[in-house]
N, C-alpha and C positions, 0 to 999 in steps of 0.2 A: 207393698209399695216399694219400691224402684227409689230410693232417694240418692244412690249415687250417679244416676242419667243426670240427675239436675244441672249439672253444672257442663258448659256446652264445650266443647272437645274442638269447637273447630278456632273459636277465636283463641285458644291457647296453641293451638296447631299454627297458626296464620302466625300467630305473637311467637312463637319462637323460632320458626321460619327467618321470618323478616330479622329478629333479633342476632339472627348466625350469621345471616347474608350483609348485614351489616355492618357485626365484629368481624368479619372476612376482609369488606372491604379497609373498615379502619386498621387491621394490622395489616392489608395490600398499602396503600396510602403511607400509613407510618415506616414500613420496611422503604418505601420509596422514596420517602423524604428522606430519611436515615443515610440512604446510600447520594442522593443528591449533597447532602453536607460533606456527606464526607469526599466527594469529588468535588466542590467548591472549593473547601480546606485547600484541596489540592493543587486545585488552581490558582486558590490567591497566594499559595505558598510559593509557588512557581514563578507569579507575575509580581510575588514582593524580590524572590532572588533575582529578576531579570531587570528589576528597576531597581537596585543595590546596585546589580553589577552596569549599569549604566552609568549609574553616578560614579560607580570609581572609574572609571573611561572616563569620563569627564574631566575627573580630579586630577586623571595621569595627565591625562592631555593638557590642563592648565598649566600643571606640575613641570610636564616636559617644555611647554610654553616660557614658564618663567627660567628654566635653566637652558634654554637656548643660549642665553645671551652670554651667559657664564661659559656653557661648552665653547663658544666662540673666542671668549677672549682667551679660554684655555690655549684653542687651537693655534690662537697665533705666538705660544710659546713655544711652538714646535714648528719646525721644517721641515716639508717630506722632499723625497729625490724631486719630485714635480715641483715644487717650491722654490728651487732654486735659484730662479731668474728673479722673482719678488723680494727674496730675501736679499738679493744682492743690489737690486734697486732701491730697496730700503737704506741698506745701510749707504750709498750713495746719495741718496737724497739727506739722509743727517749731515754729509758733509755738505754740504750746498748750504745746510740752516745755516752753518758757522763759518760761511765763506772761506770752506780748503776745496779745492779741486781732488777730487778719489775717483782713483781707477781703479777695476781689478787683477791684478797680474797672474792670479793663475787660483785653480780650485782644484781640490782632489779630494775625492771620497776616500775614506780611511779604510780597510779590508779589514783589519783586525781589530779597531776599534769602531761602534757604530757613531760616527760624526763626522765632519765636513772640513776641513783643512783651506783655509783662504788665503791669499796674502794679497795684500792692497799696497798700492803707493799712493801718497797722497803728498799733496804740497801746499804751504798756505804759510801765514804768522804761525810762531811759536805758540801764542794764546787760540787762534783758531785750531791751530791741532791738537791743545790740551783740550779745550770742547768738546773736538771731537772725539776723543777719546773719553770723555765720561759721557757722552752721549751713545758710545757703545759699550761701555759699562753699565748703564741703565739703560739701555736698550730691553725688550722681553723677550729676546735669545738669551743663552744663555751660551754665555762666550768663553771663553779662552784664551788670552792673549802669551803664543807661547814664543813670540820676541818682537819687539820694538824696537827700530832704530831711527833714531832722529838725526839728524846733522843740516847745519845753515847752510843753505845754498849760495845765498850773495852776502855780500859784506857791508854795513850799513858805511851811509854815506857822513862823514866823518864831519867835511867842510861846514863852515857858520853862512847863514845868508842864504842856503838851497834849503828847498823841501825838504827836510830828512824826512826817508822811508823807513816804514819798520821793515826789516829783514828777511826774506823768503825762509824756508826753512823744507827738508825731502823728509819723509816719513816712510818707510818701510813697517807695515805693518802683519806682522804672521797672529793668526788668531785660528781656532779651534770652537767650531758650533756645538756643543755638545747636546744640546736640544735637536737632535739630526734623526731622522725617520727615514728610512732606509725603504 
């Protein structure tokens, strides 16, 4: 008697068959998910640096947003060659707040020093041209007053009974921008 035929050869054949062809696919599957994570990783790595780097684009652009306003009032401490004509408008329109008449009698760029050389005549009250003269002392150039000449123009009117006027007065003023931008 044959008692080792007993036992059938083919369902252990079929059963470990199917049992390879399925460990095959689960380590196909597992290697593949494996390699899918790890290019996800990569991806979210990449779509977290590009959403970082948007929000600081954002933050600059706020950033340069709120310092606008600052660069700006920077800028109008300063005068460039182009600048010239507003700057000198400006400071005529100070004298006008304080009721003195100002002209500008002459401007020269400095060569050896970078700034602006002006000289102005101006004429008004003695009190309107002290005005104006700390109105360009606090002015946001930054000036240089390198002579100042005052002297009365007319003679107050002495007489009792008339108007008395207050006094004209001439101002020659030389000044130096030294906020000048060449």
């Amino acid at each position: 008697m044959n008692t080792q035929n007993n036992f059938p050869k083919t369902p252990v054949f079929l059963f470990t068959t199917f049992f390879c062809i399925f460990l095959l696919a689960f380590l196909f599957f597992y290697r593949a998910i494996n390699i899918n994570n790890r290019e996800s990783q990569i991806k979210e790595e990449k779509w977290w640096n590009e959403a970082l780097r948007r929000d600081e684009i954002k933050t600059l652009n706020y950033l340069i947003g709120v310092i606008e306003g600052e660069r700006a009032q920077l800028e109008t401490h300063f005068a460039r060659s182009s600048d010239v004509v507003p700057f000198l408008d400006t400071i005529e329109e100070l004298a006008g707040k304080v009721g003195v008449k100002a002209e500008v009698a002459s401007v020269d760029v400095l060569d050896d020093y970078v700034g602006l050389m002006v000289g102005m005549k101006a004429s008004g009250t003695f009190g309107g041209l002290y005005k104006f003269l700390t109105l360009l002392e606090n002015s946001p150039y930054e000036l240089e007053f390198v002579g100042v000449d005052i002297n009365r123009k007319t003679n107050p009117d002495i007489t009792k009974g008339k108007n008395v006027r207050a006094p004209e007065w001439d101002a020659f003023l030389k000044m130096k921008l030294l906020s000048f931008i060449k």
